[in-house]
C-alpha positions, 0 to 999 in steps of 0.5 A: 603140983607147982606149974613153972612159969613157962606153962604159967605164961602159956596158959596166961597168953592163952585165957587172954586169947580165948577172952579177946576172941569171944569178947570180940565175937558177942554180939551186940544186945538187941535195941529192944532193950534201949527204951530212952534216948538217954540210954544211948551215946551217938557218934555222928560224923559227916565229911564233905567235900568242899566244891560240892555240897552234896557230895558227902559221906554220913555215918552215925554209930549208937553205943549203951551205957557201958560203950557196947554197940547195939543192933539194929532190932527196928531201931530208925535214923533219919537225916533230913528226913531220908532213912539211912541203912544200917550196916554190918562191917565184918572186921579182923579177928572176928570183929564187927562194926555196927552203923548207920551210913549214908551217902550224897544227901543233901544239906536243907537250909544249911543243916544236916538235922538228925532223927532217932525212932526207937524199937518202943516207936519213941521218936527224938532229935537226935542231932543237928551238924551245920553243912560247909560253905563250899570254896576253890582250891584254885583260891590256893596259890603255890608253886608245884616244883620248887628249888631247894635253894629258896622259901616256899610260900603258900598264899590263900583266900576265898576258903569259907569254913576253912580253919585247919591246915594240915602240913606233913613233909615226906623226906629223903633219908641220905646215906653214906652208901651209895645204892640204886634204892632211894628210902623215903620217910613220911613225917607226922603232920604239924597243925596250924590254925588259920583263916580263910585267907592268909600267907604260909612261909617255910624257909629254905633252912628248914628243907634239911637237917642232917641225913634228910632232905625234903622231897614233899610237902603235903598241905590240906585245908581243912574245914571242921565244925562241930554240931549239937546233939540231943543234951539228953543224950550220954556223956561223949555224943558227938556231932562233926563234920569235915572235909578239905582241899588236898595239895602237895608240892615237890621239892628238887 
């Protein structure tokens, strides 16, 4: 008997439900299974605070060879010699994240070194991420208001480590109509290379275009590294670490 295509689509959107749902709830296969470090992709990722060295957040998550992460049967991670717990995040529609996180662990000689133990009792290097020199957001000079009649600058120095800045504008949307609710539109953040000290200039022209008009202008002063991992290792290892000073500036 021929099915039409309203039933056929039907049944389509619901194979594809049923396959996101249970695909979504397989568990991982066990860590047992994993007997050599070149059966493992890691991912480590560090931020840190920039006025305090120990002030830091450690996440590390394991996959296998087809980007499946595994549990945690007696599988170990230390970083700098302290063990870090191994946790389940529970995550929408039945979904669960495995990892391994850590928090306020201090840097030695400047590093943050990695250590993986198998379930077979192997041990290997797994990573080694270089921590951030620490610097003041008082080394940043702006001002806080500024007119929209004039160029906005931002002077910097000082900022160890910093290479990144980040500037996102939130603008005012205007409009013909005359309403008591104002609308805001926050815009993609633009990218800048820089240095630990340097001068940033925004001209006046640049506040507004038709129907806009800036009302915010978040800068953050990133500093981002990236470390080496055990070349053993899967393709796509990773080892980062980040963080930042945050700041803003409101525009009248």
């Amino acid at each position: 008997m021929k099915i039409n295509s309203y039933v056929q689509i039907r049944l389509y959107m619901l194979l594809c439900g049923l396959y996101f749902l249970f695909s979504s709830c397989s568990e991982p296969i066990p860590a047992s299974k994993v007997t050599d470090i070149s059966d493992i992709k890691a991912v480590i990722d560090i931020y840190q605070t920039l006025t305090d060295e120990n002030d830091n957040s450690i996440s590390v998550s394991l996959y296998d060879r087809k980007g499946k992460m595994f549990d945690n049967d007696s599988v170990n991670i230390t970083v700098n010699g302290k063990k870090i717990e191994y946790k389940i995040v529970q995550g929408l529609y039945y979904t669960k994240t495995y990892l391994y996180h850590t928090e306020k662990i201090a840097p030695e000689n400047n590093q943050y070194e990695f250590q993986i133990q198998l379930a077979n009792g192997k041990k290997f290097f797994l990573g080694s991420v270089p921590s951030l020199k620490l610097s003041s957001a008082r080394n940043i000079i702006y001002k806080e208001e500024v007119p929209l009649s004039q160029d906005f600058s931002i002077h910097w120095s000082g900022l160890q480590d910093v290479n990144v800045l980040y500037l996102s504008k939130t603008v005012k949307v205007n409009t013909k109509e005359k309403s008591n609710v104002e609308t805001f539109m926050e815009q993609p953040a633009d990218t800048l290379k820089i240095g630990p000290a340097g001068t940033y200039t925004l001209k006046k022209e640049k506040f507004s275009k038709p129907g806009e008009t800036l009302d915010i202008l978040a800068f953050q002063f990133t500093a981002e590294k990236t470390g080496t991992v055990n070349p053993k290792l899967l393709k796509g290892s990773t080892a980062n670490i980040n963080g930042y000073h945050d700041e803003h500036a409101t525009f009248k």
